[in-house]
C-alpha positions, -999 to 999 in steps of 0.1 A, spaced: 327 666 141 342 678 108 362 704 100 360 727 66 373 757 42 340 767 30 345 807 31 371 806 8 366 779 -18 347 798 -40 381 816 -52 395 782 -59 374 785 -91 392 817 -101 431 799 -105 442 774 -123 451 740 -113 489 751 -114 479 782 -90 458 759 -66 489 738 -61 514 761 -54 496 790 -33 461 770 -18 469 735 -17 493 738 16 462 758 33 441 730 27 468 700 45 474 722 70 440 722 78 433 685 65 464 682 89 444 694 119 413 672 115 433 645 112 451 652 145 416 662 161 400 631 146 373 648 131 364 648 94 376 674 68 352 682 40 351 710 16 328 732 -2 332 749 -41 302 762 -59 310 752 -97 339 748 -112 352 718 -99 363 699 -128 398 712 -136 403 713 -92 394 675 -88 433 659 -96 446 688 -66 419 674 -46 428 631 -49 461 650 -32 442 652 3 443 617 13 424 623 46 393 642 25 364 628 36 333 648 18 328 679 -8 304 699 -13 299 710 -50 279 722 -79 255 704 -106 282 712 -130 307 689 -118 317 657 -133 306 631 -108 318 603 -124 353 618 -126 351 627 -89 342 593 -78 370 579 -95 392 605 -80 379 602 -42 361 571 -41 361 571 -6 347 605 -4 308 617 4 293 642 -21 268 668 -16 255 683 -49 242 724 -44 218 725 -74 213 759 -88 177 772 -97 
């Protein structure tokens, strides 16, 4: 089972790093939080954009997978959440 934010992820893109921590971050441990107590898997889903999000993200220590766009830097994601899965959405 896993447990995600997708609907909403897409306006993560929109804020700055410095917005995401102080008004979405706490949205995302609480529900990171809940997994956790369910023992499922939390995972989470942004289009593009990712880049400037990824340091916010190495936050969630109990994130388990994203699910992001081609324009992401993949080799700065893996060294931010090694221990997280990665789905890439490739645009046409």
């Amino acid at each position: 089972m896993a447990v995600g934010w997708p609907h909403r992820r897409a306006t993560v893109a929109m804020v700055s790093p410095a917005q995401y921590a102080t008004f979405h971050e706490r949205h995302d441990r609480a529900l990171m939080d809940y997994a956790r107590r369910i023992g499922a898997r939390f995972t989470m889903h942004q289009d593009s954009d990712v880049n400037p999000h990824i340091a916010g993200y190495a936050r969630l220590e109990y994130l388990h997978a994203l699910d992001v766009g081609q324009d992401t830097d993949f080799e700065k994601l893996a060294a931010a959440l090694p221990h997280a899965e990665v789905n890439c959405i490739l645009f046409p």
